[in-house]
C-alpha positions in Angstrom: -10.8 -14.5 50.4 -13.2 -12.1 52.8 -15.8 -10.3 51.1 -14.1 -7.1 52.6 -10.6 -8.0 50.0 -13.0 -9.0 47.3 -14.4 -6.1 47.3 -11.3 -3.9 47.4 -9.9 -6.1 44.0 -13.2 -5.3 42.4 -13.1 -1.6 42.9 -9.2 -1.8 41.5 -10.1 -3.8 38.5 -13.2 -1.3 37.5 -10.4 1.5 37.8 -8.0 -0.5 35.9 -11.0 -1.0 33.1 -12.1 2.9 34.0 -8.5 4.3 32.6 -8.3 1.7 29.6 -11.3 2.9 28.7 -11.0 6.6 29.4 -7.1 6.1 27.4 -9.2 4.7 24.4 -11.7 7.0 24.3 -9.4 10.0 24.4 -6.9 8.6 21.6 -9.8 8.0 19.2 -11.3 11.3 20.2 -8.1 13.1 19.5 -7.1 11.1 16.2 -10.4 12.0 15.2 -9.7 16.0 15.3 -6.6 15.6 13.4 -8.2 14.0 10.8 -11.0 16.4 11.0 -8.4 19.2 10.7 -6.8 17.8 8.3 -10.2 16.9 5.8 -11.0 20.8 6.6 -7.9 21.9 5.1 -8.1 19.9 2.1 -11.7 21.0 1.3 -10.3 24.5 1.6 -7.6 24.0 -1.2 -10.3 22.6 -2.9 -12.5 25.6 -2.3 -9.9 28.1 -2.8 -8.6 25.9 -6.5 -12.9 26.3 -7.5 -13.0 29.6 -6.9 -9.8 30.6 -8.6 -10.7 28.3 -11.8 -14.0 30.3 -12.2 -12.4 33.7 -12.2 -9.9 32.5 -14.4 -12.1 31.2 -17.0 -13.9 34.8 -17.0 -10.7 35.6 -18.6 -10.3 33.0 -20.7 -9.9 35.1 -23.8 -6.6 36.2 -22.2 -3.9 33.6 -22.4 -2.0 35.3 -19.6 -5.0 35.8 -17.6 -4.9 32.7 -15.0 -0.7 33.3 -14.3 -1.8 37.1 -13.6 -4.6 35.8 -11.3 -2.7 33.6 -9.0 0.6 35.6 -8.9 -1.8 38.4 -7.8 -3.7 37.1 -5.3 -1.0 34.9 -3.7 1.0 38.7 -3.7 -1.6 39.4 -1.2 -2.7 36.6 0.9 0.9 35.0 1.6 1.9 37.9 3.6 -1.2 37.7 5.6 -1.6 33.7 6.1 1.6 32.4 5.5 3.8 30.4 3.4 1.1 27.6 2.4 -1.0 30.4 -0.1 2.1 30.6 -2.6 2.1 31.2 -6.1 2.7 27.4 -6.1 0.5 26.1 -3.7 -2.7 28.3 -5.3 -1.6 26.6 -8.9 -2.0 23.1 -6.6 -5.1 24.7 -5.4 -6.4 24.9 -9.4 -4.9 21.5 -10.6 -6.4 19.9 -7.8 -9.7 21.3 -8.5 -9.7 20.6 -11.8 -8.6 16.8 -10.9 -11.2 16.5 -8.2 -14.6 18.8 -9.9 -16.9 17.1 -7.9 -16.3 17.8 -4.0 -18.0 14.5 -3.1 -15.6 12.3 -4.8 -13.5 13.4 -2.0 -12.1 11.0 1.0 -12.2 12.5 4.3 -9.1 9.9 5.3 -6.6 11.6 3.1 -4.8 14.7 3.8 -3.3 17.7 1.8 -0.4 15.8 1.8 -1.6 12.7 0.0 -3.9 14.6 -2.8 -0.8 16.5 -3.9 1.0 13.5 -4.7 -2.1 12.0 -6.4 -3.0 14.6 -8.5 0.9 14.9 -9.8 -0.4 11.6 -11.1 -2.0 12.1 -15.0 -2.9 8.3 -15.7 -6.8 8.8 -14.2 -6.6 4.8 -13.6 -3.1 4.8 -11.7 -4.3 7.4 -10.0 -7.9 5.9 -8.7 -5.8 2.9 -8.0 -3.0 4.9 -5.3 -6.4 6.9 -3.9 -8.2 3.5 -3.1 -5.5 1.5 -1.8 -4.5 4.6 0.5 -7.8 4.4 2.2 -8.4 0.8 1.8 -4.7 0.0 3.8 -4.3 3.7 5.8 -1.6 4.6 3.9 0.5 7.8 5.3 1.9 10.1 2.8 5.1 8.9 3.1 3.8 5.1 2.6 1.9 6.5 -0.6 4.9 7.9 -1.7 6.7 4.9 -1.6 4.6 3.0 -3.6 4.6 5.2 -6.6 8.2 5.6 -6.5 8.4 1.7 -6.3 6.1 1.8 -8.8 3.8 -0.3 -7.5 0.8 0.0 -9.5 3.3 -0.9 -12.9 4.7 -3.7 -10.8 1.0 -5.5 -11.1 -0.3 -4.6 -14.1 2.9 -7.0 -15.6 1.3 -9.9 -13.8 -2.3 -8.7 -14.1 -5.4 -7.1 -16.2 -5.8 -3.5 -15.7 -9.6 -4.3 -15.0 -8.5 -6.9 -12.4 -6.4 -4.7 -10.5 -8.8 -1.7 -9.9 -12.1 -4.6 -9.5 -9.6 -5.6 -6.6 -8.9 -1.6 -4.8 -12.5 -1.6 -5.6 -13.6 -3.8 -3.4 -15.3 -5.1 -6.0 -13.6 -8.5 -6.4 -11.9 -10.9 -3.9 -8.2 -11.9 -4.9 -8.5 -15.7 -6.2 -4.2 -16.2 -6.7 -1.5 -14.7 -5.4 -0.5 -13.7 -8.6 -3.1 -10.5 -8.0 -1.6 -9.2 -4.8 2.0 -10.4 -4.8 4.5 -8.2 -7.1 7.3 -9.4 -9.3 9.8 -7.8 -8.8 9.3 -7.3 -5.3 11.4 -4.0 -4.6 13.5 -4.2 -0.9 14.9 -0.9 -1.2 13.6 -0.2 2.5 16.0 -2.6 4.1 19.0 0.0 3.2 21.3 -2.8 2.7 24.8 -1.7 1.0 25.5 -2.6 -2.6 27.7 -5.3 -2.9 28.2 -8.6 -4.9 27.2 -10.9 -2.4 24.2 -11.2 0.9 23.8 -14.2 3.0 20.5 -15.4 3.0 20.4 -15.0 6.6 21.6 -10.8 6.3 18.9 -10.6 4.1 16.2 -12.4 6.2 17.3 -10.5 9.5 16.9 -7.2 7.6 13.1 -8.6 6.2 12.6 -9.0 9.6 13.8 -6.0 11.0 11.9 -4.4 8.7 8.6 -6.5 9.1 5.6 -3.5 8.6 7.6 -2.3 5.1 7.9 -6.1 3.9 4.2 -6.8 5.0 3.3 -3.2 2.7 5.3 -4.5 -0.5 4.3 -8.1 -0.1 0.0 -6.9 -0.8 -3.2 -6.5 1.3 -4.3 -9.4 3.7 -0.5 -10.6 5.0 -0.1 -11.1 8.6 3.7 -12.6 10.3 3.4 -16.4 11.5 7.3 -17.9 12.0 10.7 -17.1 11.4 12.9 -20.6 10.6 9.7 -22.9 11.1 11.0 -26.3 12.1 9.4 -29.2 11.6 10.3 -33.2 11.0 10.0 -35.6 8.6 10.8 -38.7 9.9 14.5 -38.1 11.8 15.0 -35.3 9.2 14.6 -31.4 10.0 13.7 -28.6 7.8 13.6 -25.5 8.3 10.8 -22.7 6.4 12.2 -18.9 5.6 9.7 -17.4 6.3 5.7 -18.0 6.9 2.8 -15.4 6.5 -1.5 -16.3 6.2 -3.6 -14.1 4.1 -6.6 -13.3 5.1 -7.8 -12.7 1.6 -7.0 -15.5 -0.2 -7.6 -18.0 3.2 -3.8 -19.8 3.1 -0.4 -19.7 4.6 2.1 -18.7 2.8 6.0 -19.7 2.5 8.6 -18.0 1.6 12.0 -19.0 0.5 15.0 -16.7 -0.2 17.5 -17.0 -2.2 20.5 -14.3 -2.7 21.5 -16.3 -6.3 19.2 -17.3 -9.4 16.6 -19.4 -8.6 17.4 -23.0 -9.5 14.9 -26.1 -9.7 16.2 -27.6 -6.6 15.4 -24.6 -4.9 11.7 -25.3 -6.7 11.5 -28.4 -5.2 12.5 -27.5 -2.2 9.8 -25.0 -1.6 7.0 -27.7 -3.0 7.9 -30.0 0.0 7.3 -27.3 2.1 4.0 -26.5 0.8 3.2 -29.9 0.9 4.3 -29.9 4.4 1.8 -27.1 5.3 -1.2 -28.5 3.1 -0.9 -31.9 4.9 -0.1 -31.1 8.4 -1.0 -27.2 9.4 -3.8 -26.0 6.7 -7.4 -27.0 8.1 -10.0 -28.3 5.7 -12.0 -24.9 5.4 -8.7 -23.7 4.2 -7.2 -23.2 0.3 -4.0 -24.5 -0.8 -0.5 -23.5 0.7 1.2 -20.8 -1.6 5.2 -21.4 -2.2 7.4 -18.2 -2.9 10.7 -18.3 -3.8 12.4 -15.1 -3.8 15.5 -15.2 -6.0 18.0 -12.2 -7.2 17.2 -13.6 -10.9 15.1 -16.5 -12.7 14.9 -18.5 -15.9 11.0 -18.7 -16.4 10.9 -21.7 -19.0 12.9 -24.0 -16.5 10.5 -22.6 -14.2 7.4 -23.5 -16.3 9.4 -26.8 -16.8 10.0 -27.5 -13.0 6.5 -27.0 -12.2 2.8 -29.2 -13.2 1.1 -27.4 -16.0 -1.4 -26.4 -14.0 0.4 -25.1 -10.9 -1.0 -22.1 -9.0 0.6 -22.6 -5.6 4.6 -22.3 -6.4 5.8 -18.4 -7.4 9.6 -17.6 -8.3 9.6 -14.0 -7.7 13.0 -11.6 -8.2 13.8 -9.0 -6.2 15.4 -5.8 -6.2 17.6 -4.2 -3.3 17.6 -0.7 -5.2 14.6 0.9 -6.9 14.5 -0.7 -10.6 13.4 2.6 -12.4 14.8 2.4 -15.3 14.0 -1.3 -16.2 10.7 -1.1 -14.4 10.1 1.9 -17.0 10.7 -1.0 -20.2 8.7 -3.2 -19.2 6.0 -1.0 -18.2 6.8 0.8 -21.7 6.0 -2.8 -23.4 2.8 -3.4 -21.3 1.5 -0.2 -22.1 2.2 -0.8 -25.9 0.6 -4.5 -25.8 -2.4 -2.9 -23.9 -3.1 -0.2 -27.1 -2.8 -2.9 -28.8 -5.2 -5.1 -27.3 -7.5 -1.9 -26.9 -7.1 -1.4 -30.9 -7.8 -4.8 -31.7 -10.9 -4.8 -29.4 -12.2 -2.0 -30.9 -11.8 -3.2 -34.6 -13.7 -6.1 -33.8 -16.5 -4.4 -32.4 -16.2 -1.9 -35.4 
């Protein structure tokens, strides 16, 4: 090539790199104001909920005195700025005050949007919980949204310690087992699949995988897509793997089995030859074990204690739901909350 067209293809490669770079820094620069804007609005709410809190509690010998106040001033300010200084939105402005007191404790990545479906929460825990793991995994409001409505926080606790679970959105521990990210029941509302009595496998692994970013949010922090139908031999024989994901977090693939019936030990065993597949042939040695899920529409726990070594920590039967569980989500949660008093009360009497 002459040093003439050499030349020429440098100069177009440095404008190539020139608008890449110029693209980049005007994205960032511009995602950056929004999210300015948007941390400027909520620390006006939360301005605006101080300062109405203060003159309220100048009244506080008046029982009426606070509805009075906020009535009366949005009266006056919605005409002149607009829908979002309602009687409604100033009471927001209070609660969220007296939720957040301290103005530092705020985070700039979360919008107005966000904090008014946090602070509708009264648990202080749950709540700390949705607010780290918004920030932590860049959440949206309508991400944050689904999560609480999926109950997601619940969904862990039945699997987990309470500590455990807010150590983790912390940042203050590293998950050792699957057990502290993955959920059971997972909840597949997302995949809008109609309600009938029977899915073929492969409908419902086309629709996981149609909806890959929602099944990566339910499944925990760390997943990231390998394979779809991973093939590989033993011998003359051919298998096939669901589904295969690695988390970064707990350093190990991960293999995923569905099943639109109730999980049955052959279906165990199954997805143990699969992780020992992985563990001997794909997992390097800096790696942990291979993690086995089997996703099932229902699950006999003893003859899955029974199918597995007593000490296994690698193979999960997992149900899942195609319709937001509230109702039986809300009993078991009601029974974990009761067995946590009770463990609280008993904790306390000892000490006592």
């Amino acid at each position: 090539m002459s040093e003439k067209r050499k030349s020429v293809v440098c100069d177009l490669c440095g404008e190539e790199l020139l608008l890449k770079d110029a693209r980049k820094i005007i994205i960032e620069s511009r995602n950056n104001a929004v999210r300015s804007v948007d941390f400027c609005r909520v620390q006006m709410y939360w301005n605006l909920g101080k300062r109405i809190f203060e003159e309220e509690q100048m009244g506080k010998d008046r029982a009426d005195y606070g509805t009075y106040l906020i009535k009366n001033l949005a009266d006056k300010l919605e005409p002149e700025f607009g829908s979002g200084f309602s009687v409604r939105q100033l009471e927001l402005c209070r609660q969220f005050f007296r939720t957040y007191p301290i103005a530092n404790t705020l985070y700039s990545q979360l919008n107005w949007s966000q904090y008014k479906l946090l602070i509708a929460i009264k648990d202080e825990h749950k709540r700390e919980y949705y607010q780290l793991e918004s920030v932590n995994n860049g959440w949206t409001k309508r991400e944050l949204e689904r999560q609480i409505n999926s109950q997601l926080y619940e969904r862990l606790l039945l699997s987990n310690d309470k500590e455990e679970v807010l150590a983790i959105a912390r940042k203050e521990k590293i998950p050792q087992s699957a057990e502290e990210i993955i959920k059971d029941p997972m909840v597949l509302e997302f995949l809008g699949l109609e309600k009938k009595a029977e899915y073929y496998e492969n409908d419902l692994e086309n629709a996981l995988i149609d909806h890959l970013q929602q099944f990566l949010l339910e499944l925990g922090n760390g997943f990231s897509f390998v394979a779809r139908q991973k093939r590989f031999l033993i011998e003359d024989d051919e298998y096939f793997a669901d589904l295969v994901f690695y988390n970064r977090l707990l350093r190990c693939f991960v293999v995923i089995e569905m099943k639109t019936e109730k999980a049955t030990h052959q279906d165990l065993g199954q997805l143990q030859m699969y992780v020992n597949y992985f563990d001997r042939e794909e997992k390097l040695p800096e790696e942990n074990p291979t993690i086995g899920i089997l996703l099932c529409t229902a699950k006999n726990d003893n003859m899955v204690k029974m199918s597995l070594p007593i000490d296994n920590k690698t193979i999960l039967a997992n149900q899942y739901e195609l319709y937001l569980p509230k109702e039986k989500l809300q009993d078991e949660v009601s029974k974990l909350a009761k067995a946590v008093l009770l463990y609280e009360e008993k904790k306390k009497n000892s000490h006592e």
